[in-house]
Backbone as a ProteinNet text record, in pm:
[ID]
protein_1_A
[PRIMARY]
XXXXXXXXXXXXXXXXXXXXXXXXXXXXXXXXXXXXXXXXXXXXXXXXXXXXXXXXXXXXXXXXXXXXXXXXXXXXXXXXXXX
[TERTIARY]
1534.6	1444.2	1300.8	1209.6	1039.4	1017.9	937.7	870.9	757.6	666	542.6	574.4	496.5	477.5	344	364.6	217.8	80.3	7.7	-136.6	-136.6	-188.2	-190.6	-274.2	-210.5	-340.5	-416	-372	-478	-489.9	-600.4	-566	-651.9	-599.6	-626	-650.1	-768.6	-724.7	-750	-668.6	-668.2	-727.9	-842.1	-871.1	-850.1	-851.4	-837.3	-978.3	-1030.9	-1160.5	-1226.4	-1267.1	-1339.8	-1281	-1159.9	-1135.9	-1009	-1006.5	-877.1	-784.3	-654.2	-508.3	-408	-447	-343.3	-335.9	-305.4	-348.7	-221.6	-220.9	-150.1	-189.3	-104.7	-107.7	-14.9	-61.5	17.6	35.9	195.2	197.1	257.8	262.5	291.3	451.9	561.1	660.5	731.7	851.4	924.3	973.3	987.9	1014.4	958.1	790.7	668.8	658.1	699.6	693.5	783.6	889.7	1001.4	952.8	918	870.3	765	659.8	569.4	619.5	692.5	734.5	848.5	902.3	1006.8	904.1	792.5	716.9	581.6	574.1	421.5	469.2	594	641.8	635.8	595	597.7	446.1	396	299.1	167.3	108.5	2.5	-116.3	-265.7	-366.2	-456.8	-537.9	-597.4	-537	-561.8	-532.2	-384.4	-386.2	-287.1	-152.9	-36.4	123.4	115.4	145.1	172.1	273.4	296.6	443.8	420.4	511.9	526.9	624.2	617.9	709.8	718.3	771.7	763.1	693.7	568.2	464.4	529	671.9	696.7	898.5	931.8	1075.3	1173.8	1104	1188.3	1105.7	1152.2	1151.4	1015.4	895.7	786.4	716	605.3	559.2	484.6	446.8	361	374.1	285.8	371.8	276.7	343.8	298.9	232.2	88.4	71.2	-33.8	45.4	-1.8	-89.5	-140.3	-183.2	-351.8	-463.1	-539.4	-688.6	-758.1	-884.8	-1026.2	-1123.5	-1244	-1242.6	-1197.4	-1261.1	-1194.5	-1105.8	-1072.6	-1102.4	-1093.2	-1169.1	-1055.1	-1080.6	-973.1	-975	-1119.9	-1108.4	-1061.4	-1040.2	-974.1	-849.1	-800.7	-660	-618.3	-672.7	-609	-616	-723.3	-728.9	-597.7	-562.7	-448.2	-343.8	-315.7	-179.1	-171.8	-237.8	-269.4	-199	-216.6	-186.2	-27.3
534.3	427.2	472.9	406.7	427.3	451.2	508.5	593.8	476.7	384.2	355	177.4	142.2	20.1	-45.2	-165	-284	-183.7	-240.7	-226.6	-361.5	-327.3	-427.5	-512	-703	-769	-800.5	-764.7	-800.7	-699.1	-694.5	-548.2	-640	-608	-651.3	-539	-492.5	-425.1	-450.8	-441.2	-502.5	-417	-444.6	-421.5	-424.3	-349.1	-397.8	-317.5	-384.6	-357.7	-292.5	-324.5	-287.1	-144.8	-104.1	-1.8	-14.4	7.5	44.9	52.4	-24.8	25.8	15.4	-95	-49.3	-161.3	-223.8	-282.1	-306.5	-417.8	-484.4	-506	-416.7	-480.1	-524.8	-612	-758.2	-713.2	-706.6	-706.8	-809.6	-812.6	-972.8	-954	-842.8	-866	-765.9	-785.2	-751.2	-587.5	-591.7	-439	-352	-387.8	-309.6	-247.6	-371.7	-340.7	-242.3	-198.6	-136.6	6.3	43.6	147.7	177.7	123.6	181.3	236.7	159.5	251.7	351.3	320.9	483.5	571.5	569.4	661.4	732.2	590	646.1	637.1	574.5	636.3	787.9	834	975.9	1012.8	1018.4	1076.4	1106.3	1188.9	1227.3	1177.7	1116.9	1064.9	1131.6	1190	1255.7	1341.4	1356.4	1410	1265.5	1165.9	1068.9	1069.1	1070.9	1054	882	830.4	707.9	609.3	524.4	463.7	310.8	333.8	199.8	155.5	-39.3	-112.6	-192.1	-363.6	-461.8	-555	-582.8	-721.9	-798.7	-835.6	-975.8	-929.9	-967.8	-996	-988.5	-1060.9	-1080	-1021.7	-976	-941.8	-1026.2	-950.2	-1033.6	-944.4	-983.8	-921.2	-865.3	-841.7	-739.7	-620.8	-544.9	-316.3	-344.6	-295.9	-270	-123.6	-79.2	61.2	50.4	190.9	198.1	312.8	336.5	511.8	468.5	370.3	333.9	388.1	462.2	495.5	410	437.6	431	409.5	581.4	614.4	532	467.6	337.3	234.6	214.7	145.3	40.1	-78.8	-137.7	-103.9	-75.3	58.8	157	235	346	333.9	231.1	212	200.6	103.2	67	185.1	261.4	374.9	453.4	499.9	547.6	510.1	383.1	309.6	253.5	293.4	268.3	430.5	505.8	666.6	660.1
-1377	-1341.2	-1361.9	-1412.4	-1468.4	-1295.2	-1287.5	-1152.9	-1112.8	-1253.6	-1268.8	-1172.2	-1157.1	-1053.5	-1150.5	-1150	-1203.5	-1096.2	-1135.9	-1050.9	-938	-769	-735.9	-792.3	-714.4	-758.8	-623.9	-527.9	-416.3	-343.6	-254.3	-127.5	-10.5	101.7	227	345.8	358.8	522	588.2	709	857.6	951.4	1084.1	1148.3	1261.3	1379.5	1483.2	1582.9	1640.9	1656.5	1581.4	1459.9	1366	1279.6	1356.1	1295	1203.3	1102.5	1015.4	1066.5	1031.9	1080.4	964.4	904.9	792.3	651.3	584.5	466.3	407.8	339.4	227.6	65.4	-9	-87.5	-159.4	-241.8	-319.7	-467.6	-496.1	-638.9	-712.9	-863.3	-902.3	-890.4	-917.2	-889.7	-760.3	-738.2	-616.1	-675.6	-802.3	-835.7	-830	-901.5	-817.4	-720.6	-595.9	-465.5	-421.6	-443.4	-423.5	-534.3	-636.7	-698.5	-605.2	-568	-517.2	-360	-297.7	-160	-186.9	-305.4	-314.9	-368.7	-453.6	-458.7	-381.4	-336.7	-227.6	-45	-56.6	121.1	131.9	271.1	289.3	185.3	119.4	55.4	168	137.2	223.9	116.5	220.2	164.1	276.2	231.2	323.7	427.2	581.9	655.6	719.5	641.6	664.1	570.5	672.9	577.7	535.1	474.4	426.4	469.6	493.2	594.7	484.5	412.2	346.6	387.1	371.2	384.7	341.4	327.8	314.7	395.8	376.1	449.2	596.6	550.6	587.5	602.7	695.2	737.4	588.1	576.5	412.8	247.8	157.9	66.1	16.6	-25.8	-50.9	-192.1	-237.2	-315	-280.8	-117.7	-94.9	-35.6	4.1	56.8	147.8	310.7	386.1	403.6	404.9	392.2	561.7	629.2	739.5	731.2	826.2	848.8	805	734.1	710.9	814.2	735.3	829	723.4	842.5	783.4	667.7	615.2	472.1	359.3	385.9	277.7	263.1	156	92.5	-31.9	-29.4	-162	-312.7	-340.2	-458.9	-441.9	-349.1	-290.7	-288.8	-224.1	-255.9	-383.8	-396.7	-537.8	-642.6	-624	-746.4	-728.7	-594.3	-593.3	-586.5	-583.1	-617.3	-778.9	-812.1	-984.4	-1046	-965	-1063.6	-1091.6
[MASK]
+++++++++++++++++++++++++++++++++++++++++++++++++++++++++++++++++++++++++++++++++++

């Protein structure tokens, strides 16, 4: 199986009192989504492990990514969910 995932097309991070907790992003298909959490679950980003999932109860086109500080940024993300 190709390791490689689309580039997202959206990024979202969520706050909770102003501070970072964790972010979505949206890819155009469901296979994407599933390459990118068998490859970027468990990965370390900084002093942060990575906890991917699925958005939503059911099978969606978007990756739940937790562990989110400050220092991110949706260029940030995205640069590294692009490698």
């Amino acid at each position: 199986m190709d390791a490689r995932f689309s580039a997202a097309q959206a990024i979202e991070i969520k706050k909770q009192n102003s501070v970072p907790q964790y972010a979505f992003l949206q890819y155009t298909d469901i296979a994407s989504v599933v390459k990118a959490i068998q490859k970027m679950d468990g990965e370390k980003l900084g002093k942060n492990t990575l906890k991917l999932g699925f958005g939503k109860t059911v099978i969606s086109s978007c990756v739940w990514v937790e562990g989110v500080t400050d220092s991110f940024t949706e260029h940030y993300l995205a640069s590294v969910f692009q490698k």
